[in-house]
NUTIPA-256871 format. One record per atom (N, C-alpha, C): residue number from 1; atom name; x, y, z. Coordinates in steps of 0.02 Angstrom, whole numbers. Example, Ala and Ser with C-alpha at 12.3 -4.5 7.8 and 13.67 -1.06 7.14 Angstrom:
# NUTIPA-256871
> resi  name  px  py  pz
> 1  N  660  -284  390;
> 1  CA  615  -225  390;
> 1  C  660  -165  390;
> 2  N  642  -112  354;
> 2  CA  684  -53  357;
> 2  C  645  2  394;
//
This chain:
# NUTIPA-256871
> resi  name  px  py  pz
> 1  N  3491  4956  3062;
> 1  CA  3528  4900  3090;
> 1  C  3486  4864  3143;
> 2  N  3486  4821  3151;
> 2  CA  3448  4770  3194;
> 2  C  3482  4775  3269;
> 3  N  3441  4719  3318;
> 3  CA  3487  4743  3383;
> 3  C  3568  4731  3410;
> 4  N  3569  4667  3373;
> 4  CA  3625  4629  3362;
> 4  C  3699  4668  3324;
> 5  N  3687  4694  3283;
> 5  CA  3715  4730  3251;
> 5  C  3750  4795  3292;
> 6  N  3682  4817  3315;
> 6  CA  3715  4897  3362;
> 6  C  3715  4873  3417;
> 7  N  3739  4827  3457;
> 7  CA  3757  4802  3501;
> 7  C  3839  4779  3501;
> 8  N  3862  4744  3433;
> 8  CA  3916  4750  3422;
> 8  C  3961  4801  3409;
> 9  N  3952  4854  3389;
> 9  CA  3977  4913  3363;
> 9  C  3972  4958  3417;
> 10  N  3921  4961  3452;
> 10  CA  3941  4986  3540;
> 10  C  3975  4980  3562;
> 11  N  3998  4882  3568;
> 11  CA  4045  4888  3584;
> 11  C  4131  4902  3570;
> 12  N  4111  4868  3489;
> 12  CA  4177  4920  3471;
> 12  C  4199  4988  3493;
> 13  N  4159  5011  3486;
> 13  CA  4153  5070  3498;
> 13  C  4183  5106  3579;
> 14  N  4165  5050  3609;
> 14  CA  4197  5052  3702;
> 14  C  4265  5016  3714;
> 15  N  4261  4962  3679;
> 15  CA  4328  4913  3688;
> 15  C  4370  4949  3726;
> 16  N  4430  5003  3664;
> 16  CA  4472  5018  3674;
> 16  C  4458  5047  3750;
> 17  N  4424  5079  3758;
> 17  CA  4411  5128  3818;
> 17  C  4420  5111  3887;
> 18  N  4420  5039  3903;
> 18  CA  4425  5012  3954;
> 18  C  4511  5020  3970;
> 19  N  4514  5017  4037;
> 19  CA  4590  5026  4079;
> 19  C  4585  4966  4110;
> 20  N  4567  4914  4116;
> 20  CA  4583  4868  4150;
> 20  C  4540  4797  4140;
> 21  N  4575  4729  4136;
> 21  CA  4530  4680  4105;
> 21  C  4477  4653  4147;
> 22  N  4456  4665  4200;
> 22  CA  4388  4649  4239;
> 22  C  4322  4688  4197;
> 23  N  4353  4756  4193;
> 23  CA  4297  4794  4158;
> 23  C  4288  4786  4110;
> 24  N  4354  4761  4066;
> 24  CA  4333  4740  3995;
> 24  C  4305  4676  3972;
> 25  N  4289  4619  4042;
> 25  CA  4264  4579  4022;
> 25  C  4200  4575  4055;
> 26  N  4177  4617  4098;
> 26  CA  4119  4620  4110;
> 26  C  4062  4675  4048;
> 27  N  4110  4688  4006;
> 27  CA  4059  4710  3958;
> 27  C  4061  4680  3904;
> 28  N  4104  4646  3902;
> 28  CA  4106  4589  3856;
> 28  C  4067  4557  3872;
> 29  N  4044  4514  3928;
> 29  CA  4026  4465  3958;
> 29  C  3932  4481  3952;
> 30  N  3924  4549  3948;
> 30  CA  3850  4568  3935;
> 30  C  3855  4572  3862;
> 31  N  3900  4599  3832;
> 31  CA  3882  4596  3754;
> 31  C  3870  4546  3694;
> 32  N  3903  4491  3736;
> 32  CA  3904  4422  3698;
> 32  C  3815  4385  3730;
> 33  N  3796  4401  3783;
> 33  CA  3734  4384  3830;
> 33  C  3681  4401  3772;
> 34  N  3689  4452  3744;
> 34  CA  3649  4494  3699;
> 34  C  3624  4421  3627;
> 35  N  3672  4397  3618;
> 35  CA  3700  4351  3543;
> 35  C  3689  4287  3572;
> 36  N  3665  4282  3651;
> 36  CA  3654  4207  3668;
> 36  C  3721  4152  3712;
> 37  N  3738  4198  3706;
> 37  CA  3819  4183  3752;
> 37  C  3826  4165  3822;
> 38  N  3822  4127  3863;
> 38  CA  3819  4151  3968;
> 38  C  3907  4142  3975;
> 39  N  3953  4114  3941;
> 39  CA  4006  4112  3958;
> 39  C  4082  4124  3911;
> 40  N  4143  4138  3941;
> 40  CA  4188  4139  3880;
> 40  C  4248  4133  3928;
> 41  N  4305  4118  3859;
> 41  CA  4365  4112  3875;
> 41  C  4403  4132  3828;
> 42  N  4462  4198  3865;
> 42  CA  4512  4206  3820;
> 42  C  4576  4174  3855;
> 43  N  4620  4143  3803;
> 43  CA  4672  4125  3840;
> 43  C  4712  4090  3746;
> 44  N  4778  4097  3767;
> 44  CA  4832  4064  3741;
> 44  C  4829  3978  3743;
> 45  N  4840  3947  3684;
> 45  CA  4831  3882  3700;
> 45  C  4910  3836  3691;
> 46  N  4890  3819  3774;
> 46  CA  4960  3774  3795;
> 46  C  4984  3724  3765;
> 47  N  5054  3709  3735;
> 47  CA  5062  3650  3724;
> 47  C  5042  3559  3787;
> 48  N  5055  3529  3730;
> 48  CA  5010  3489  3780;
> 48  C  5043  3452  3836;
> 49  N  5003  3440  3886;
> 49  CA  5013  3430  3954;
> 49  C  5048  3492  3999;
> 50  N  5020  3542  3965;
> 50  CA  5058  3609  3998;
> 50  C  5005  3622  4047;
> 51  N  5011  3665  4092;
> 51  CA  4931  3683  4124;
> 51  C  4919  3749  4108;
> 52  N  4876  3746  4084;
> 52  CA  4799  3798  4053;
> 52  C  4815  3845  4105;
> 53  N  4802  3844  4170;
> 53  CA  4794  3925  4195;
> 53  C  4825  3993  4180;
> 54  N  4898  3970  4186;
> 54  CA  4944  4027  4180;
> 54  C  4949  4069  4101;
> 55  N  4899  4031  4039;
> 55  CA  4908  4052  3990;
> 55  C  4830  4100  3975;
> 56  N  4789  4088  4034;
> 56  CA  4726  4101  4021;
> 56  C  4709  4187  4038;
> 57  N  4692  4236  3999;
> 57  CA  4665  4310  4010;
> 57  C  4639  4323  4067;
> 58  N  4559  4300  4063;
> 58  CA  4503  4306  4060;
> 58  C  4441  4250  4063;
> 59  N  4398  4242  4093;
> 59  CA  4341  4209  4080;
> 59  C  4308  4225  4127;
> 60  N  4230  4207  4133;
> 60  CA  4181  4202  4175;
> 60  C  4154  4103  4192;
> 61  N  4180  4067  4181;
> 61  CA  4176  4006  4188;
> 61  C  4159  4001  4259;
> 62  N  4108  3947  4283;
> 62  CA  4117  3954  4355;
> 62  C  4172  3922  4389;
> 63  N  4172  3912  4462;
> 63  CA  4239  3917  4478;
> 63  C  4267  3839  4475;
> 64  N  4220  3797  4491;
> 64  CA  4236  3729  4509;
> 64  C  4247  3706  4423;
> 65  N  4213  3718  4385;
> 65  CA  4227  3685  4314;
> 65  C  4284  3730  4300;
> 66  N  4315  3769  4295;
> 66  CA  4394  3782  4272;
> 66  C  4453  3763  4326;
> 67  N  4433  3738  4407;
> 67  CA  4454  3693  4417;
> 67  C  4484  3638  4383;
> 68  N  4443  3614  4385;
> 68  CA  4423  3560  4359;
> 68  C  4449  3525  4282;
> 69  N  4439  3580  4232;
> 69  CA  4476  3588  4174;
> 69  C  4532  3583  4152;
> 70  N  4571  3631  4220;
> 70  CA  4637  3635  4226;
> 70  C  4682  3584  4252;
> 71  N  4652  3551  4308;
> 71  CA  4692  3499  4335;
> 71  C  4675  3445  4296;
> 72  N  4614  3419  4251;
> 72  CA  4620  3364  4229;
> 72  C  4632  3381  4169;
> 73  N  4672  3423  4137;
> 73  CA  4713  3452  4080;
> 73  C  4659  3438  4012;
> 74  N  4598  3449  4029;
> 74  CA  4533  3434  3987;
> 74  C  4566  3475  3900;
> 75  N  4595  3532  3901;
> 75  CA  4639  3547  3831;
> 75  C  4664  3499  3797;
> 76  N  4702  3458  3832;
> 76  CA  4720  3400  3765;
> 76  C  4694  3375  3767;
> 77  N  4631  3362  3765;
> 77  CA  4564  3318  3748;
> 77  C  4504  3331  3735;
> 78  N  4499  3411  3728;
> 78  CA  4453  3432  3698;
> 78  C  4454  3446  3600;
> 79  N  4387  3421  3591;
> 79  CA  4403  3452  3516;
> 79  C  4387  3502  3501;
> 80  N  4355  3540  3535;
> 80  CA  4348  3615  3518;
> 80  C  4408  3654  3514;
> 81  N  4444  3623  3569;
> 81  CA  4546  3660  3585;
> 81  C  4568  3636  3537;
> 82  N  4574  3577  3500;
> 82  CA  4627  3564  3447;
> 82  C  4594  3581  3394;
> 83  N  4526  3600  3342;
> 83  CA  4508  3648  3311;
> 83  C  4546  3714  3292;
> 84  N  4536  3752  3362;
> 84  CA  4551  3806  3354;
> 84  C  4641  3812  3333;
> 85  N  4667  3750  3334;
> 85  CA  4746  3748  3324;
> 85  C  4748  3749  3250;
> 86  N  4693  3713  3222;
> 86  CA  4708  3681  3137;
> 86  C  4677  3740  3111;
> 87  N  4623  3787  3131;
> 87  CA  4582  3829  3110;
> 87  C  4588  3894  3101;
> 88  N  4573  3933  3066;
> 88  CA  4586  4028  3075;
> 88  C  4519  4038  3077;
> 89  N  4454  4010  3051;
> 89  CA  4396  4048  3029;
> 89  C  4363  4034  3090;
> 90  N  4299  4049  3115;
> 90  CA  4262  4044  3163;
> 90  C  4242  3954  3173;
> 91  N  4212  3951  3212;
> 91  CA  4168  3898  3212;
> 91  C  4114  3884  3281;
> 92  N  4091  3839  3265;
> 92  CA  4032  3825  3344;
> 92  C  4063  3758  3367;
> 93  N  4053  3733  3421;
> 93  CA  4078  3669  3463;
> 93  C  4044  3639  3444;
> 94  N  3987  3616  3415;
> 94  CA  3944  3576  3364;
> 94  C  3984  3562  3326;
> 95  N  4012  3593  3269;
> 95  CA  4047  3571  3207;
> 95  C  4101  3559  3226;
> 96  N  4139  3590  3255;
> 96  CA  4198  3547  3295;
> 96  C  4196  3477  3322;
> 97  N  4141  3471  3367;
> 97  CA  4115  3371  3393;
> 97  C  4091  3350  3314;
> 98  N  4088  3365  3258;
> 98  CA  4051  3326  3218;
> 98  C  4087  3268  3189;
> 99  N  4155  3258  3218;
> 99  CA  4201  3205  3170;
> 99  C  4166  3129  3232;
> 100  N  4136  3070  3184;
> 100  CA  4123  3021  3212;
> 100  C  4187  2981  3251;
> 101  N  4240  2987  3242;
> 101  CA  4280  2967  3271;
> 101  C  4324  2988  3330;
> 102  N  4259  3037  3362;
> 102  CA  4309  3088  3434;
> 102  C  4306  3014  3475;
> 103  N  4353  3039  3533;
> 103  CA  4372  2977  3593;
> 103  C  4339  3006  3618;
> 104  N  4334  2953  3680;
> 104  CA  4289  2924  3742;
> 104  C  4306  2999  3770;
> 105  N  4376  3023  3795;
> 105  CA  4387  3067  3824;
> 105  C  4341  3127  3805;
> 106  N  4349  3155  3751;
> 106  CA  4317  3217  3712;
> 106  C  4234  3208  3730;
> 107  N  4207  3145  3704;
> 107  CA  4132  3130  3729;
> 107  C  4115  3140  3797;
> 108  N  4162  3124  3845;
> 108  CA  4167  3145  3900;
> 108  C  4161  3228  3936;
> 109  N  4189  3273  3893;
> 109  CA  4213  3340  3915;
> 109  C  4154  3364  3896;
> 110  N  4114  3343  3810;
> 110  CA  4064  3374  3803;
> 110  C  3994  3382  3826;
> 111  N  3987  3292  3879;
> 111  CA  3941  3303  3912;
> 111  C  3943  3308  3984;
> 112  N  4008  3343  4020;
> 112  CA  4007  3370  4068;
> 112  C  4006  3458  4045;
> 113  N  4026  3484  4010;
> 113  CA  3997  3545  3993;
> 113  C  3928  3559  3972;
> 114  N  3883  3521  3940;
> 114  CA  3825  3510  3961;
> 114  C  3778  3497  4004;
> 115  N  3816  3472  4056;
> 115  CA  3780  3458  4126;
> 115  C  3781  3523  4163;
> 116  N  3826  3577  4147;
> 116  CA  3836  3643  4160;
> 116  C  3809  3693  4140;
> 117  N  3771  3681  4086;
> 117  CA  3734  3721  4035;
> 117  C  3760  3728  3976;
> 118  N  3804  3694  3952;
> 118  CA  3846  3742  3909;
> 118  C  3851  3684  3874;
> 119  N  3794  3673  3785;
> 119  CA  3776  3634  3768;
> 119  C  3831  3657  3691;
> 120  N  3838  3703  3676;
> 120  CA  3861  3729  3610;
> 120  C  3909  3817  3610;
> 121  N  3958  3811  3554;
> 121  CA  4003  3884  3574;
> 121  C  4015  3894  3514;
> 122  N  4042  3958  3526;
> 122  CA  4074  3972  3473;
> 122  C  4142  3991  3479;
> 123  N  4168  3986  3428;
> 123  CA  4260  4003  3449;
> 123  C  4280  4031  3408;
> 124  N  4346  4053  3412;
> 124  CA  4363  4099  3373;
> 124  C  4442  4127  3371;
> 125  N  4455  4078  3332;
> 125  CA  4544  4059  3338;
> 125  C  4565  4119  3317;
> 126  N  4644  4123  3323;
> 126  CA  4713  4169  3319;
> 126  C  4777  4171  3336;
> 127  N  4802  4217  3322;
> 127  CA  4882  4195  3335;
> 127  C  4896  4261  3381;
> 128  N  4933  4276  3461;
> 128  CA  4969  4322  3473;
> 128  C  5039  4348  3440;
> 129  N  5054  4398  3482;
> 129  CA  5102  4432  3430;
> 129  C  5156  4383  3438;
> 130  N  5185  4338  3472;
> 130  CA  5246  4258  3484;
> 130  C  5192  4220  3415;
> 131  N  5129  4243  3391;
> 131  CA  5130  4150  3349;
> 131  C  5109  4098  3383;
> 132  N  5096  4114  3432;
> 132  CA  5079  4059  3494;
> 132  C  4986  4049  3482;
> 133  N  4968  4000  3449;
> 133  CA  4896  3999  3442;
> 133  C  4853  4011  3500;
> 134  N  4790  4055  3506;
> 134  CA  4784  4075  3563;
> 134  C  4683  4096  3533;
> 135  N  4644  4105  3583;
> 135  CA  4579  4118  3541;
> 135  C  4503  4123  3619;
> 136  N  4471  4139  3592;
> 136  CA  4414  4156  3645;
> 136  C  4362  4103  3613;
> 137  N  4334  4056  3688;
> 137  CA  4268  4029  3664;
> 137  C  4236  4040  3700;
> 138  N  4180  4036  3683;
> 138  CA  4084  4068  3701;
> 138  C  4063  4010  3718;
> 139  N  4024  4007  3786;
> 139  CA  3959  3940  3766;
> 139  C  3906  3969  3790;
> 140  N  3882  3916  3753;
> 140  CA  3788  3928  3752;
> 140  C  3735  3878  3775;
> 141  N  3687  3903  3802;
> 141  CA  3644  3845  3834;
> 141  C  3584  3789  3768;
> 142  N  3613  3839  3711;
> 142  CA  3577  3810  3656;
> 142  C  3629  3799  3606;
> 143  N  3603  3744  3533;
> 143  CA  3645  3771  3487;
> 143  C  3624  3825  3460;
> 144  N  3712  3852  3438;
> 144  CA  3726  3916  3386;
> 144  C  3692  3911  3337;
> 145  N  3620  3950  3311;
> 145  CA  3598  3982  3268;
> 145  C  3593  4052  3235;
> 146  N  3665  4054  3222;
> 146  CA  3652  4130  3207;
> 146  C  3678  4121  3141;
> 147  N  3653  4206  3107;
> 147  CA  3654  4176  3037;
> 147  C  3744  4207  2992;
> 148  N  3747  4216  2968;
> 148  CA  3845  4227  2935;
> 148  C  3826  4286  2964;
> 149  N  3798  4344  2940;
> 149  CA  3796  4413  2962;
> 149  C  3812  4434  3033;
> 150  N  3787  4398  3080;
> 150  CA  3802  4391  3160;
> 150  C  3865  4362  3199;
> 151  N  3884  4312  3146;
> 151  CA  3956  4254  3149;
> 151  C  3994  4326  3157;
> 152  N  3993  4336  3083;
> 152  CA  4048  4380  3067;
> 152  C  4043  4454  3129;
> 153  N  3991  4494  3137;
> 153  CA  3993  4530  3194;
> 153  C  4026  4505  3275;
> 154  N  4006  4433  3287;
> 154  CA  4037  4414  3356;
> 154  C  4118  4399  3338;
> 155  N  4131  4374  3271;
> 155  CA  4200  4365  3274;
> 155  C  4246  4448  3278;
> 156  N  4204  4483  3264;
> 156  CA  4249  4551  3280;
> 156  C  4247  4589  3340;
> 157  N  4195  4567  3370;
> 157  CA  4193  4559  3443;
> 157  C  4248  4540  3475;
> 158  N  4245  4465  3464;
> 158  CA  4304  4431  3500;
> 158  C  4373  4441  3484;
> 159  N  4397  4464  3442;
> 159  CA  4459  4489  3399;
> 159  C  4470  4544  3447;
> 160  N  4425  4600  3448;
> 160  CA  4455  4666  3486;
> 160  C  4422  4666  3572;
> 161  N  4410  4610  3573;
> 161  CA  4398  4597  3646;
> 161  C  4474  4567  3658;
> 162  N  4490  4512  3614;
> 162  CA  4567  4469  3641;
> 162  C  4610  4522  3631;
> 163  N  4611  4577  3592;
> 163  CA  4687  4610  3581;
> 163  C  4682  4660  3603;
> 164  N  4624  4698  3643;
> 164  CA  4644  4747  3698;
> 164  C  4637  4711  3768;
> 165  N  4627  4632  3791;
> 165  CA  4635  4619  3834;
> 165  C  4710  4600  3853;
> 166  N  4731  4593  3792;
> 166  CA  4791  4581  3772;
> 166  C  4840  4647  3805;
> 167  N  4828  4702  3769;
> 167  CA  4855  4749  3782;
> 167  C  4862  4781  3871;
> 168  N  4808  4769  3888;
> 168  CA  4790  4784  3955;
> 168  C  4842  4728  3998;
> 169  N  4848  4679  3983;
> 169  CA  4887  4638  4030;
> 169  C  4964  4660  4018;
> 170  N  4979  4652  3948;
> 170  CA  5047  4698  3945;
> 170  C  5074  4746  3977;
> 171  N  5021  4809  3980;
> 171  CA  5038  4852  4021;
> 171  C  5053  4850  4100;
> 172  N  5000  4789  4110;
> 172  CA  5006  4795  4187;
> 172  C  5067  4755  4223;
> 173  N  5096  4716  4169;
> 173  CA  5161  4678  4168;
> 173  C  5211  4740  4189;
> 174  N  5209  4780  4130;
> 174  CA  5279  4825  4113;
> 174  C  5274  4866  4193;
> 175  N  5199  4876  4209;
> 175  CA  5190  4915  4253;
> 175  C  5220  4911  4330;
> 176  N  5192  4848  4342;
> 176  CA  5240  4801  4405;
> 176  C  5296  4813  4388;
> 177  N  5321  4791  4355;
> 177  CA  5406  4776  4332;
> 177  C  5413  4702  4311;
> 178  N  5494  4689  4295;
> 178  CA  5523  4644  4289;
> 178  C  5538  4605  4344;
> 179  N  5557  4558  4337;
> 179  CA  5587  4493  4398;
> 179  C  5669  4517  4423;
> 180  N  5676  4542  4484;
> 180  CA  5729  4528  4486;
> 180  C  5792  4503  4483;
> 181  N  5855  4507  4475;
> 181  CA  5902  4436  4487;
> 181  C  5878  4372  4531;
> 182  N  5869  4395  4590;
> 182  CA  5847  4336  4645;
> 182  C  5799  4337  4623;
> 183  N  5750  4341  4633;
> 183  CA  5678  4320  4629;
> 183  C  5689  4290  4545;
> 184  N  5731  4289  4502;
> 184  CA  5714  4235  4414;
> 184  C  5771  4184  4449;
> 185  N  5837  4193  4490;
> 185  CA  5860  4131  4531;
> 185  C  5810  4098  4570;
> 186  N  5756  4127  4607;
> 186  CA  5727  4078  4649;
> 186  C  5683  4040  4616;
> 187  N  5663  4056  4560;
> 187  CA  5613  4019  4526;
> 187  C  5626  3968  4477;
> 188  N  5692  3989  4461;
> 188  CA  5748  3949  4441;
> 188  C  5744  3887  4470;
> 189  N  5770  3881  4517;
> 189  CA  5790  3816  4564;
> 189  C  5712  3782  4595;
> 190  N  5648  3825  4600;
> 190  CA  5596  3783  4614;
> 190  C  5556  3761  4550;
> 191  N  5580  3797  4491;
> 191  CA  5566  3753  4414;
> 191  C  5604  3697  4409;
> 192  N  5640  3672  4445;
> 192  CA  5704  3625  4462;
> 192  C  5672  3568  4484;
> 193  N  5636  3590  4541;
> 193  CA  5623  3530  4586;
> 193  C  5623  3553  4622;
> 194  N  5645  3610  4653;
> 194  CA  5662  3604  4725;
> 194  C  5624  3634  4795;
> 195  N  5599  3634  4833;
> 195  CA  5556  3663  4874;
> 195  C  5611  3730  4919;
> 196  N  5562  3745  4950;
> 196  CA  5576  3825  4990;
> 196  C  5645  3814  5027;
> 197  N  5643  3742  5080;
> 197  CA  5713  3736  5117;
> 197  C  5748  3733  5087;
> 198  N  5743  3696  5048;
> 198  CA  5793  3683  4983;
> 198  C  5845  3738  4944;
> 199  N  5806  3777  4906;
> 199  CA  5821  3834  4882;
> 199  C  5854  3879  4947;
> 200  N  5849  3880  5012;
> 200  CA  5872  3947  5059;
> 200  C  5947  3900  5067;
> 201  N  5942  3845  5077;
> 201  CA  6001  3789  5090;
> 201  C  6047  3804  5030;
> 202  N  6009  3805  4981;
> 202  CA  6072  3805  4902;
> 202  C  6096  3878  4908;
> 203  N  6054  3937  4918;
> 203  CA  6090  4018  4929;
> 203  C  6110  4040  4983;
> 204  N  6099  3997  5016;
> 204  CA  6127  4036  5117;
> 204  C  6087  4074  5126;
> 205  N  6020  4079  5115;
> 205  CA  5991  4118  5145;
> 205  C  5927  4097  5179;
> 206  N  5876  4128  5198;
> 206  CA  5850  4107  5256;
> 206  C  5773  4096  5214;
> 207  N  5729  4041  5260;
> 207  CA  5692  4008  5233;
> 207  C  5631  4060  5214;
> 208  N  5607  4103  5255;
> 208  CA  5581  4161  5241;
> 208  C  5595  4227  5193;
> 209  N  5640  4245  5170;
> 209  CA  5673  4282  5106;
> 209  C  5649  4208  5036;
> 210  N  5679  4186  5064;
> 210  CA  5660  4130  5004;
> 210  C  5583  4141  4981;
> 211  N  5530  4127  5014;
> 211  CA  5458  4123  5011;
> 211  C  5457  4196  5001;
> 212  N  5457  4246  5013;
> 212  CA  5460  4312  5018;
> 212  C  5478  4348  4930;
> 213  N  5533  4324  4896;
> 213  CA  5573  4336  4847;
> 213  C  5503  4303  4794;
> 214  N  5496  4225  4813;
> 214  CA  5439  4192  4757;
> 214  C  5372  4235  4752;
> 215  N  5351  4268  4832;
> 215  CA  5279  4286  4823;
> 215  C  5294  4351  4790;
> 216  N  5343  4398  4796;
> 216  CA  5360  4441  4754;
> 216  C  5356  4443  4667;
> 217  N  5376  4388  4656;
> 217  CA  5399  4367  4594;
> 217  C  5304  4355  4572;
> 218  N  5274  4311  4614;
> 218  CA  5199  4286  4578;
> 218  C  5182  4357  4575;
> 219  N  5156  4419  4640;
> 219  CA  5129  4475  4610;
> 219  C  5145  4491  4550;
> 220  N  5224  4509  4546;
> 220  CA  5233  4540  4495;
> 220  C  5187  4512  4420;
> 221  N  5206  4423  4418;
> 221  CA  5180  4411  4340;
> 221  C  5124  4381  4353;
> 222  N  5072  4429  4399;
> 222  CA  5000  4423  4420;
> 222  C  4988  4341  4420;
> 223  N  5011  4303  4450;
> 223  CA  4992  4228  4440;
> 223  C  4964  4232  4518;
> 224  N  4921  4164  4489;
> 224  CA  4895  4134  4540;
> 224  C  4920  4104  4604;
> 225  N  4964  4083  4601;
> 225  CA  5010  4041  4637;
> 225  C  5090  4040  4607;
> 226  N  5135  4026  4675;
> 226  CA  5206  4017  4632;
> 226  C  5211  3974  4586;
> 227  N  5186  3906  4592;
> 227  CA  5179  3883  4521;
> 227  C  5157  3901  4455;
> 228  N  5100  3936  4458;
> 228  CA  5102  3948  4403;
> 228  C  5142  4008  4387;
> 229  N  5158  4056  4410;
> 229  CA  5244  4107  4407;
> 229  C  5288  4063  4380;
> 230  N  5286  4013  4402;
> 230  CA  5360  3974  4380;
> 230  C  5344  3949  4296;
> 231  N  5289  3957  4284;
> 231  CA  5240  3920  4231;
> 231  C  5266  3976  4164;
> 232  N  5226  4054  4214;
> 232  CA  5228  4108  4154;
> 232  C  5310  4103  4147;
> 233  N  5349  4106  4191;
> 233  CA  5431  4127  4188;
> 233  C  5468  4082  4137;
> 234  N  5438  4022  4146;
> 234  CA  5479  3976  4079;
> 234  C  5445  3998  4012;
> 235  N  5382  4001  4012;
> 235  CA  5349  4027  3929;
> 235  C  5373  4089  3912;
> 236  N  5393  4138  3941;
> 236  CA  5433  4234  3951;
> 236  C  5490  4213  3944;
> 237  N  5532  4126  3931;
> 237  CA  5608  4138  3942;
> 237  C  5628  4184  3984;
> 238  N  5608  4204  4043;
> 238  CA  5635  4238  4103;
> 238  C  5692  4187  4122;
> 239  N  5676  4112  4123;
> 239  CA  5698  4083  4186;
> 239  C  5728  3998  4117;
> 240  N  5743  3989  4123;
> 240  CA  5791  3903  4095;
> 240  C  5799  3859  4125;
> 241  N  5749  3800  4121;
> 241  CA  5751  3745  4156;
> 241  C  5801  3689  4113;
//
């Protein structure tokens, strides 16, 4: 077997083994390095004008470009993201840009990811266990030349990289716990509209329990911020806006 080859199967071979998704993507993150890779992303793909963070695993992206991504909702305007919606089989971000008729926008995304290094990817669509199209992409500082034999090795890579990263976040869900009554009411009413005074004014209770109940609620469904809690809680049907 060549190096490429037992490099993949190593890591099969480790996947499962990991307890937690930092570790499992820092060996991901060297194993794909191996195949020409410096970056990736696993994540669920949002309907549109949704925001990208709260659906996202995993990545090594730097920090200011997934910024960046996220707030200027660069997903519905990438064609590599709507690919992976129409697509099951692999592909590279090359053949994805190849339709002469992408918009200004898309021309746009691809040569600010190039200004980053990240000239060409590979992707690698799927469905979670909801059906919810969802998939990991790679970029590269070159284009993808690798030949079917290697395709097919990184796509099984990325398959049991997404579904034990998968697994690992599940657990750590069940592990925290669930949302309480108050804390899926408080998030309730700030999926609403409504800010912190607001919400302590509508329950009689005090402006600090209020903030207290939300930051509770973000640990639990590991988000970034209460917004995006309020983000995961409507996609979990926790919460009904």
């Amino acid at each position: 077997m060549d190096i490429l080859t037992v490099a993949a199967f190593e890591f099969l071979d480790r996947c499962d083994q990991h307890l937690d998704i930092p570790s499992l993507a820092k060996d991901f993150s060297v194993t794909i390095d191996k195949f020409g890779f410096s970056h990736f992303i696993m994540s669920r793909i949002p309907a549109r004008a949704q925001n990208l963070e709260p659906y996202v695993i995993a990545h090594n992206w730097p920090a200011f470009w997934f910024d960046r991504y996220v707030v200027e909702n660069y997903a519905d305007f990438d064609s590599v993201t709507a690919r992976a919606v129409t697509q099951m089989r692999p592909f590279t971000w090359l053949e994805a840009r190849a339709d002469p008729n992408r918009t200004k926008r898309d021309l746009a995304i691809a040569a600010e990811f190039a200004d980053i290094g990240q000239r060409d990817g590979f992707a690698v669509a799927m469905r979670d266990p909801t059906s919810a199209h969802s998939g990991v992409s790679l970029g590269s500082a070159e284009p993808v030349t690798l030949g079917l034999m290697h395709r097919k090795m990184l796509h099984m890579i990325c398959l049991n990289a997404k579904i034990r990263a998968v697994e690992l976040r599940e657990a750590q869900q069940r592990k925290i716990g669930r949302l309480s009554d108050r804390e899926r009411e408080i998030l309730g009413w700030i999926a609403n509209g409504k800010n912190t005074s607001e919400v302590s004014e509508i329950l009689g209770i005090g402006h600090r329990t209020v903030r207290q109940h939300a930051e509770n609620a973000r640990h639990k469904m590991d988000a970034t911020s209460i917004t995006a809690a309020v983000v995961r809680a409507i996609r979990d049907k926790l919460i009904v806006i």
